[in-house]
N, C-alpha and C positions, 0 to 999 in steps of 0.2 A: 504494500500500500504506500503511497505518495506521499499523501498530505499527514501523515503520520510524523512525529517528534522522536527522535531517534531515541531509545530505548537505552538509561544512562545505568542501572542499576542488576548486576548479575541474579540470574535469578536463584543463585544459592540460599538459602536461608530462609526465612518464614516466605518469604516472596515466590520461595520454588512449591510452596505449598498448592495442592489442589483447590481453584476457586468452587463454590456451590452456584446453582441456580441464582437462590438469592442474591449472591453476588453483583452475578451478570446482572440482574435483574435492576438493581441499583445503579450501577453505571450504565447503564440504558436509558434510564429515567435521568442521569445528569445531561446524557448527550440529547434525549430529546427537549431539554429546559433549557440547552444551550441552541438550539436548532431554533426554537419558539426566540429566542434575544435576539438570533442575527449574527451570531457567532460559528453559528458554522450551517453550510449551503445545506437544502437537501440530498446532494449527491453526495456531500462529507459525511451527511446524516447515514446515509444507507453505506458505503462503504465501511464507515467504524464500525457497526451494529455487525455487519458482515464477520466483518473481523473479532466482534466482540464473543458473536457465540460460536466462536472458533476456539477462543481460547480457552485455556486449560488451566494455567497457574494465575497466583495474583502478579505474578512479574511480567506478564501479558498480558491484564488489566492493566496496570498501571498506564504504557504508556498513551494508551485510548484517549485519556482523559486530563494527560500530562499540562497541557497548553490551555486546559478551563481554570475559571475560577473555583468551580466548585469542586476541583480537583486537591483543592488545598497547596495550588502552587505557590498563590501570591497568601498575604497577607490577608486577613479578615479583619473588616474594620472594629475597633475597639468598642466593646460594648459601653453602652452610656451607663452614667455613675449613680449608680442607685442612690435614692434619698437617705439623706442618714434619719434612721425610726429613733434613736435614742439620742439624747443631752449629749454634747460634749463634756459638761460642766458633770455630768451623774457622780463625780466621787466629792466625797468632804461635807464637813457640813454641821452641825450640831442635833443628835437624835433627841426624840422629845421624849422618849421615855423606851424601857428594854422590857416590861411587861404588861403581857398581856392576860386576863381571867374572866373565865366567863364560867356561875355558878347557876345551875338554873336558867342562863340567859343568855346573851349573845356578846362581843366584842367585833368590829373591824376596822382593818388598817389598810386605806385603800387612798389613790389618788395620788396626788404631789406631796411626798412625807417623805423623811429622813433615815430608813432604818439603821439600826446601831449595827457596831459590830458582833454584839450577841444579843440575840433577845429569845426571851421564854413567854411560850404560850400558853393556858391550860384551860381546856375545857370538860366542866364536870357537870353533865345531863345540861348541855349546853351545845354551842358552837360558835366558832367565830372563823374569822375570816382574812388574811394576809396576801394583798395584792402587791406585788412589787415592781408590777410593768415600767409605771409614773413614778418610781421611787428613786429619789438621791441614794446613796451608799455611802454612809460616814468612811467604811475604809472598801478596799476592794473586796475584801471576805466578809462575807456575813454568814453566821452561824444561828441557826432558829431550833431552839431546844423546844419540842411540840409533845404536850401531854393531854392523853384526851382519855376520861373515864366515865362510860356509856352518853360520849358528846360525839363532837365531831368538830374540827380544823380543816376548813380548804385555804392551800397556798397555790397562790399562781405566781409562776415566775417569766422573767421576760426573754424572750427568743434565745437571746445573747447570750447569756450563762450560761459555767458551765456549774453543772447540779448534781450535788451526791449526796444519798440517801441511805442514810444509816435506821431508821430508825424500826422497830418491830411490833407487832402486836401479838396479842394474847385474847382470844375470843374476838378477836378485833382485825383490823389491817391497815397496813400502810403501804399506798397505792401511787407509785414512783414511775408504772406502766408509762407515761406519756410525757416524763420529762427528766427523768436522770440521763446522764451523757452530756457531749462535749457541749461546747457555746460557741462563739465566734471568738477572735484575739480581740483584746481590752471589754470583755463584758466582764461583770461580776463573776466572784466564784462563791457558792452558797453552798452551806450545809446544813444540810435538815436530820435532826438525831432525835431521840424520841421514843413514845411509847401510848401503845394504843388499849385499853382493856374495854372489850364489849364497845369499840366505839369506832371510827377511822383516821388517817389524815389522808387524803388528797393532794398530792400535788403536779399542778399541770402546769406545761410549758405554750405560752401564747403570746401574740403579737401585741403590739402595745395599743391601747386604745385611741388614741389620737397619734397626729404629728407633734413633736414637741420643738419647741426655736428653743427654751430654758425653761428649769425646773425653779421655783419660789422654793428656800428652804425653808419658810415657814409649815409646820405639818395642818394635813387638811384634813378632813373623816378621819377624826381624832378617835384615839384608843377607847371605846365603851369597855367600863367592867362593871363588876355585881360588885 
């Protein structure tokens, strides 16, 4: 074939490997998207395809598609820069309090607020609630000592952390299914330790609820206790 790009790459190696259907099948579909741009004639179009399901190895794919862009010759333009979802500002801060109790009743900590670097939760025939989407972080590690006895504790944490869950229950559970594991680099790192009887804690891994420009470190849905 003619209009073909001379073929730079021996086919020893993963390349001498047997292509599949599938294969072909795929660089077909790049030659016919480049035939629909204007990039290559229809006689270019039927001569490669010719060639294409001739071929046997990937080092006889390759060079079909050598001279496209969708061949991965040239560069791909750079993906646009995701929004940043969290504060610059999220670490430092003065926390407004490290406990949290709910007897019979409820407590939550939700919104624009400061969490400490340790805080303790407990809920007894109760529950409450620890969002930390919108939260500053006084230091990078926050640790949340969670006791719940025939209560319940949901913590929601934000994308970005990374989250390990120590804690266990007895008659009870501690349900880490949806957000223990890594974070991205500069998120918090949290640890949740604990104990559950006849009760549970929750904790899930979710987006933040708004765009934030800055966090006020003033604390907002302030700590409820009994």
């Amino acid at each position: 074939m003619t209009n073909l790009p001379a073929e730079s790459s021996s086919p020893d190696g993963p390349k001498g490997m047997r292509a599949s259907d599938s294969d072909r099948d795929r660089v077909a579909e790049v030659l016919r998207e480049a035939a629909a741009e204007g990039r290559l004639s229809l006689d270019e179009l039927d001569e490669r395809l010719d060639v294409l399901y001739q071929a046997k190895t990937y080092a006889e794919l390759e060079p079909i598609t050598a001279d496209l862009p969708s061949a991965g010759a040239h560069p791909a333009p750079a993906p646009a820069a995701r929004p940043a979802a969290y504060s610059t500002d999220r670490f430092g801060g003065q926390p407004s309090g490290s406990v949290a109790v709910a007897v019979m009743s409820g407590f939550s900590r939700k919104g624009s607020w400061v969490a400490p670097k340790e805080m303790t939760a407990v809920a007894i025939m109760g529950g409450g609630e620890i969002d930390l989407r919108d939260a500053r972080f006084a230091e990078t590690t926050t640790t949340i000592h969670a006791i719940t006895i025939m209560g319940g504790i949901q913590i929601t944490v934000p994308e970005d952390a990374y989250v390990q869950v120590n804690g266990f229950g007895l008659m009870g559970a501690f349900d880490d299914s949806r957000a223990a594991g890594d974070g991205e680099p500069g998120g918090p790192h949290i640890i949740i330790n604990g104990f559950a009887f006849w009760g549970g804690v929750a904790v899930e891994r979710k987006p933040p609820r708004r765009p934030k420009k800055s966090l006020n470190t003033k604390t907002q849905g302030e700590l409820g206790s009994s």
